[in-house]
C-alpha positions in Angstrom: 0.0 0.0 0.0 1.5 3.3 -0.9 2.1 5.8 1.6 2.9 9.7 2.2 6.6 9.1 2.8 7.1 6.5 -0.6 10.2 7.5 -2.2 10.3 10.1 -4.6 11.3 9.2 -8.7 14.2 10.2 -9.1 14.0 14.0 -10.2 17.2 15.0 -8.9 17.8 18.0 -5.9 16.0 17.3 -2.8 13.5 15.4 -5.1 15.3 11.7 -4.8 14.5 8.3 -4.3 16.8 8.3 -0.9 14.3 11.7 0.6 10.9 10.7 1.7 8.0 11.7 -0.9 6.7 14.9 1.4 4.2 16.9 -1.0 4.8 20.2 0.6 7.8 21.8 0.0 8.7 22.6 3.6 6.4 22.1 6.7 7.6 25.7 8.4 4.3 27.2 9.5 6.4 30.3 10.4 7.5 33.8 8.3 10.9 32.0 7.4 11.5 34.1 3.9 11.5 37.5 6.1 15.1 37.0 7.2 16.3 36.4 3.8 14.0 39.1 2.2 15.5 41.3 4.9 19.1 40.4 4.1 18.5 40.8 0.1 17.1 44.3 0.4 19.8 45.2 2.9 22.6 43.9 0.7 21.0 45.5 -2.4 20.3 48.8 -0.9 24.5 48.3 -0.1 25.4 47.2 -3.8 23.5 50.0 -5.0 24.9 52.9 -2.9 28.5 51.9 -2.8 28.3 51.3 -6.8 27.1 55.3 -7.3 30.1 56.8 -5.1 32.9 54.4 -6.2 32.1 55.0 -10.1 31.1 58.8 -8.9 34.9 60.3 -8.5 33.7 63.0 -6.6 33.6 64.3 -3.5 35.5 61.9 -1.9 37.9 64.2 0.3 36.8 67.1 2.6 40.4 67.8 4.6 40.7 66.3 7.1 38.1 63.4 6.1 39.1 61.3 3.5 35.9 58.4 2.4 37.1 54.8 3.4 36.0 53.7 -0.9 39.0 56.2 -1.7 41.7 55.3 0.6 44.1 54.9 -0.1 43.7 56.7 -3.4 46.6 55.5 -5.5 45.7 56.9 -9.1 46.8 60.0 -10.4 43.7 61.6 -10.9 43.6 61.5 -6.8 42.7 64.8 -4.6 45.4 65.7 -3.6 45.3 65.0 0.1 48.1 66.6 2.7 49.8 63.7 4.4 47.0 61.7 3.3 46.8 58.2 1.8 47.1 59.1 -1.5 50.5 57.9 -3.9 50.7 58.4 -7.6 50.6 54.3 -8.4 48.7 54.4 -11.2 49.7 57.2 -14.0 47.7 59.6 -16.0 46.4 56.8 -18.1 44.1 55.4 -15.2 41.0 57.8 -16.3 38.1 56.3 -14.4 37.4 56.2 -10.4 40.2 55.2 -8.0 38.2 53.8 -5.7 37.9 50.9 -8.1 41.7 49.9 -7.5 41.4 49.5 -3.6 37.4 48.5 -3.5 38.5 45.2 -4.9 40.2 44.1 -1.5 37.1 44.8 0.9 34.8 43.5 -1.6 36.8 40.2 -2.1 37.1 40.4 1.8 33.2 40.2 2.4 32.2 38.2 -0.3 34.6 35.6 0.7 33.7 35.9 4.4 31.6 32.6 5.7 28.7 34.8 7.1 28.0 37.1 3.3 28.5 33.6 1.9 25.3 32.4 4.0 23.4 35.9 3.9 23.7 35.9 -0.3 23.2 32.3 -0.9 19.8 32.7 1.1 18.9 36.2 0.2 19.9 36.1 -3.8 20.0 32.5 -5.0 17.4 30.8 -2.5 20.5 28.1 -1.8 19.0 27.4 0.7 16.7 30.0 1.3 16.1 28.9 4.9 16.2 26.4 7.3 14.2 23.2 6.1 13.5 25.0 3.2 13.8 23.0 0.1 16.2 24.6 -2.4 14.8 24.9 -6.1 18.2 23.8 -7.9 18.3 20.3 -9.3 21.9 19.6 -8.2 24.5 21.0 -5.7 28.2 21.4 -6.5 29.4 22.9 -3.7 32.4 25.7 -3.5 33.9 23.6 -6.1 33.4 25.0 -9.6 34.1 28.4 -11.3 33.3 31.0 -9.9 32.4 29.8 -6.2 36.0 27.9 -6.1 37.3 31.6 -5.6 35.4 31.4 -2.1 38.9 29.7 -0.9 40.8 32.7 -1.6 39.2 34.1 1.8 42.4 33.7 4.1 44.3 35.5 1.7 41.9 38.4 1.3 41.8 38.7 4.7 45.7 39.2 5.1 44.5 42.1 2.4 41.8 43.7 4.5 43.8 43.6 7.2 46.1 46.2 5.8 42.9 48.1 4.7 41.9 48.1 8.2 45.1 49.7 8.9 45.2 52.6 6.5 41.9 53.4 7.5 43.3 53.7 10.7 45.8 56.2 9.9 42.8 57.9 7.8 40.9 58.0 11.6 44.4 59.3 13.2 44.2 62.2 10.8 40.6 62.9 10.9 41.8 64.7 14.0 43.1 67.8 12.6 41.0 70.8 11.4 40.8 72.0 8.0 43.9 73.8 8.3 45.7 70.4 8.8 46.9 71.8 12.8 46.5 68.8 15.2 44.6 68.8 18.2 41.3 69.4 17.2 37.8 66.9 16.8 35.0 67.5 14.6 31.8 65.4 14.9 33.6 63.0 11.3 36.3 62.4 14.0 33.5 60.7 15.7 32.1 59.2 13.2 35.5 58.1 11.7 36.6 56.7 14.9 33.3 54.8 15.1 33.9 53.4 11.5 37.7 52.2 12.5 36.4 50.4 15.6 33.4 48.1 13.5 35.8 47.4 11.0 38.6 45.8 13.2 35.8 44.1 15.4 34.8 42.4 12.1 37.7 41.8 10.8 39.3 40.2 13.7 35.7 38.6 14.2 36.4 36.8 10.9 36.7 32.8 11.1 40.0 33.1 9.0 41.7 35.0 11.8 40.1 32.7 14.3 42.0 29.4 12.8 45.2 31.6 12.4 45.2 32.3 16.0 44.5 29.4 17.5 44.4 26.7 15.0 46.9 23.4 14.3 47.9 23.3 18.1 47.5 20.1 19.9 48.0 21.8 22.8 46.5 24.6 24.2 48.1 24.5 27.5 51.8 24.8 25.6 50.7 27.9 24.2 49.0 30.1 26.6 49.3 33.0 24.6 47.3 32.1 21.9 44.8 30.5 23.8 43.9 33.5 25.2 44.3 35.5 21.6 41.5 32.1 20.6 39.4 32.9 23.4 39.3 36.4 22.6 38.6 36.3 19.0 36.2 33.3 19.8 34.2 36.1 21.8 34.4 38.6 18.8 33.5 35.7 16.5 30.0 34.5 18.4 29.2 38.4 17.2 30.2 38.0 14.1 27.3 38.5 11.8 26.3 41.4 14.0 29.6 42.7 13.4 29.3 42.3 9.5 26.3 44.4 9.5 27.6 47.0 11.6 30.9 47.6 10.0 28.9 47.7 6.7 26.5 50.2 8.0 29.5 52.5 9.4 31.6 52.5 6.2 28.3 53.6 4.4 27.8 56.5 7.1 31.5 57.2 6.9 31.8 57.6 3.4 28.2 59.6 3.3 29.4 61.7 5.9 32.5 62.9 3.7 30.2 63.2 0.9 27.8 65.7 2.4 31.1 67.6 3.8 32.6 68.1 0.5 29.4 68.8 -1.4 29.0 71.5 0.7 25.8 70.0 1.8 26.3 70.0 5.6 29.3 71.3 7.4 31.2 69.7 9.8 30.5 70.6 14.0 33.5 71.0 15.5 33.8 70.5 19.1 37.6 71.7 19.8 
């Protein structure tokens, strides 16, 4: 006698004859595709804004502020930036923005990273788009095939983002001058700079990556006390991690909107001392 759980013909995804024949394509009774529809928009809205300023090539630099998509700006078509991050690396013949020379390192960074991996997969390609969810592709290949094999390139873009993180540093070290370049002085961007530089090393150092290279391929914890405590510290950091991803994302969006209503001439910058 046939029953509800009979195995399905083989039709290939979650459709086999090894998964039980369940009609309905998932039995969640709750709103499961909010949290990707959520993560989609908020991704989206992301892609959308960071693509206008990085192809914009304008108003990018309001001294002392410099936006975290230009830094460091290495073409020659650069504001020129006093005792900024800025180095004549790329000629005359680079024509278009340079925020598309360092961009590349970030972006490889975060679309690498184990959490955007998740949050995309869900949000953009329904793979899967929740939690006993039934995905809609036929067949699964894993990380394995062009382009998705470049997911293993995440260690090493995280070697790259970690200098990033440190030139945006020295960008948050000078955002504490006035116009007039004299030190000693803090604007409300110094604020929202140093805000900025504190998300982004959270998340970085919050990245699984770092975690392994910390602590990983010791047999013995005890042996090495040191980085047990560096494990147990990024360990901390990395329970937070996709709470850190959309933080830093948020703050490097303000950051760079904040120099862009400066040097418009849109809003001007409080200064407190």
């Amino acid at each position: 006698m046939a029953t509800d759980t009979e195995p399905h013909p083989q039709s290939g995804g979650v459709r086999t004859r090894t998964r039980a024949a369940i009609d309905a394509p998932h039995l969640r009774t709750d709103r499961w595709w909010l949290a990707p529809a959520a993560t989609a928009a908020g991704l989206l809205a992301f892609i959308v804004y960071s693509t206008w300023r990085a192809f914009a090539n304008a108003d990018y630099y309001a001294a002392p502020y410099v936006s975290p998509f230009y830094s460091p700006c290495l073409a020659d078509n650069c504001a020129p930036m006093r005792h900024g991050p800025n180095a004549d690396l790329f000629g005359a013949w680079w024509g278009i923005s340079p925020a598309i020379i360092i961009l590349i390192f970030p972006l490889g960074f975060r679309l690498t990273c184990y959490y955007y991996r998740k949050a995309y997969y869900r949000g953009f390609w329904a793979s899967p788009p929740a939690c006993a969810v039934a995905e809609p592709h036929k067949k699964y290949t894993g990380e394995t095939r062009f382009p998705l094999v470049f997911q293993n390139m995440h260690r090493y873009f995280f070697y790259a983002a970690l200098v990033v993180a440190g030139i945006l540093t020295y960008d948050t070290v000078l955002a504490f001058r006035d116009e007039h370049y004299n030190w000693g002085h803090m604007g409300l961007g110094s604020l929202v700079f140093l805000l900025n530089i504190t998300l982004i090393w959270a998340y970085t150092l919050s990245c699984h990556s770092c975690r392994h290279i910390v602590g990983g391929k010791l047999k013995h914890f005890s042996k090495h006390p040191v980085r047990y405590r560096a494990w147990q510290w990024v360990g901390k950091l990395n329970d937070r991690h996709m709470l850190l991803a959309w933080a830093s994302l948020v703050s490097v969006a303000l950051a760079d909107f904040y120099v862009y209503l400066v040097a418009s001439g849109a809003f001007d910058d409080p200064r407190f001392f």
